[in-house]
C-alpha positions, 0 to 999 in steps of 0.5 A: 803154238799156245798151250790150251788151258781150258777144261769142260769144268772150266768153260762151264764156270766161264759160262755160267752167269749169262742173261737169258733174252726171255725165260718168264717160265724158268723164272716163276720156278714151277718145273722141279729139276730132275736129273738122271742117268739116261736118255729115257724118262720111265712114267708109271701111272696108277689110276687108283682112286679113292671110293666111298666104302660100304659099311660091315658089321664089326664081328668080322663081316664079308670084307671089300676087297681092294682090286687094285688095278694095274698101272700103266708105264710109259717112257719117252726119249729125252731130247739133245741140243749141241751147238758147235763153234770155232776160233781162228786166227782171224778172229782175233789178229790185228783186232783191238779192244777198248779195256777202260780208256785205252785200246789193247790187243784182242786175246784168245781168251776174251774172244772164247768168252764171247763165243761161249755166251753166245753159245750159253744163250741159245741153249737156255732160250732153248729150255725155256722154249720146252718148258713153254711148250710143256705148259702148253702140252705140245713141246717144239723143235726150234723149226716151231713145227716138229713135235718133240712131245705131245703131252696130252696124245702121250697121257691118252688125256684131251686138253680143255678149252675155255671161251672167253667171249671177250669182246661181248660186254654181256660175258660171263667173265667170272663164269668162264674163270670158274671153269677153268678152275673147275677143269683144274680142280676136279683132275688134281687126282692126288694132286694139290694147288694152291691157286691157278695162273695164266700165262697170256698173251697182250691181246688176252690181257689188254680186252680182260681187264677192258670188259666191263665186268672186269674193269672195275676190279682191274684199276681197284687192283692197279690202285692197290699194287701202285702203293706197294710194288709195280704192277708188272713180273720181271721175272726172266727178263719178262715186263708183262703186266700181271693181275690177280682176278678176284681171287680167281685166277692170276694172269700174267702177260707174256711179252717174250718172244723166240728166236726160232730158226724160221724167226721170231715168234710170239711166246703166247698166241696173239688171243690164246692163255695157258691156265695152269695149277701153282703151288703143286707136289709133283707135276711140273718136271725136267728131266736132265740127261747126261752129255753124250761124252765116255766121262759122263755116261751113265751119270746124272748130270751136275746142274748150276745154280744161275740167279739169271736164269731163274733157277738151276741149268745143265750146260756142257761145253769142251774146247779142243785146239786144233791142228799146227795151231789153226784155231780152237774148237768150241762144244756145247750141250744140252739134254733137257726135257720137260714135261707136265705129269697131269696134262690134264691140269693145262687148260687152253684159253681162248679170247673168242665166242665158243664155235659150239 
């Protein structure tokens, strides 16, 4: 028998300095942590706008009443990702590691090491695939199938789509940029931006910065960037090529792709661009639940800064020795949500002629 030394806060220090295999959205920092004390994520939505307001006379004249309307409340459930794992005997006896120029005996330690990062990375490839799915306004189980939460049919708001007739050398390319800017601007209601990003596809990228009323600005921008920096953004593990459009609209290849259960699949939609606002207030958050353990219902989540991941992360993990000393149990867990409080600032772009 050995005597188990781990604790949760244990395991979570152990774990916490893991590289996530794709997380670009995680690392551009665009979703504000948020954590709290339940499983249900309240959203109270007042639709007060400003209006333009009739003089009066200053003695005191009839007054505009502020009929203020009544806001709209809604709340949904915040998702719950565990992965459980075990160590046996087996894993570890008559096993040997190379540690420098020589070869020792495995031990129990290294081993749960192991285990715990591979368990640590599926939960981050897990939040990263949220919050893609957030800016895409669909967020999806790791089937790839079932809808956790559809941004847009939750807001009651349809989602704008803007053709980009990419393979015509006679499109409006810089028109069909405004337009997205224009969908983002004219819904900011409250909100600020300081710029629009797209997260694309190679497809996407390779025919924008190809057709002739873009090329031009493509290798002035490449010419620029090759005396100062790469041209590509790292961020999260990610090697994408990125471009910044005349000012317009900054666009950045996704290269990821995710691990689901039915296989890998491309991050972004062979084709596809997922336009959003940068540089906002409150729009883009996660929402943080507590693990589902007696210690710490009821209570916010402590989340972990990791350089790694691109920001800070909630990982609950537990180990448990088992019975006459047969192995060690492994739990891990995660409760996170993200989600975009104006869908309506996502704008779907399409590499295609409008079927309208």
């Amino acid at each position: 028998m050995f005597e188990f030394l781990y604790n949760s806060t244990a395991l979570t220090t152990q774990i916490n300095r893991v590289p996530n295999l794709f997380g670009l959205i995680g690392g551009l920092g665009l979703f504000e942590d948020e954590p709290i004390g339940s499983t249900t994520v309240e959203i109270r939505e007042n639709e007060e706008g400003v209006v333009v307001l009739n003089s009066t006379e200053r003695s005191g004249g009839p007054q505009d009443r502020n009929d203020r309307p009544r806001g709209k409340t809604r709340t949904f459930t915040t998702a719950h990702f565990e992965k459980p794992d075990v160590i046996r005997p087996a894993d570890v006896q008559d096993r040997l590691r190379v540690l420098g120029r020589e070869k020792v005996d495995e031990s129990v330690d290294q081993v749960l090491a192991e285990k715990l990062a591979r368990l640590a990375r599926d939960h981050y490839q897990t939040i990263e695939w949220l919050r893609l799915g957030a800016l895409k306004g669909k967020i999806l189980d790791g089937d790839g199938t079932t809808v956790l939460l559809d941004m847009h049919a939750f807001f009651g708001k349809e989602q704008e789509t803007v053709y980009f007739d990419l393979t015509n050398e006679d499109a409006d390319v810089l028109e069909a940029c405004e337009q997205v800017g224009d969908a983002i601007g004219r819904n900011l209601n409250g909100e600020i931006m300081t710029g629009v990003t797209g997260i694309v596809s190679t497809r996407f990228f390779n025919r924008f910065v190809q057709h002739p009323k873009v090329e031009k600005y493509y290798l002035q921008h490449q010419g620029a960037m090759a005396l100062h920096r790469p041209d590509r953004d790292m961020r999260g593990g990610n090697w994408g090529r990125k471009f910044d459009f005349n000012g317009q609209i900054e666009l950045i290849e996704y290269k990821g792709k995710a691990p689901l259960k039915t296989g890998a699949v491309d991050c972004v939609t062979a084709g596809d661009a997922h336009f959003f606002p940068t540089g906002t207030m409150d729009t883009f958050r996660t929402a943080f639940s507590p693990p589902d353990t007696m210690m710490e219902v009821n209570t916010p989540p402590s989340l972990e800064s990791d350089p790694d991941f691109g920001g800070f992360f909630q990982l609950f993990a537990s180990a448990k020795e088992l019975d006459h000393g047969k192995g060690v149990e492994i739990y891990t867990e995660s409760n996170p949500t993200p989600y975009v409080k104006r869908p309506e600032l996502l704008v779907l772009g399409k590499d295609g002629a409008d079927p309208a």
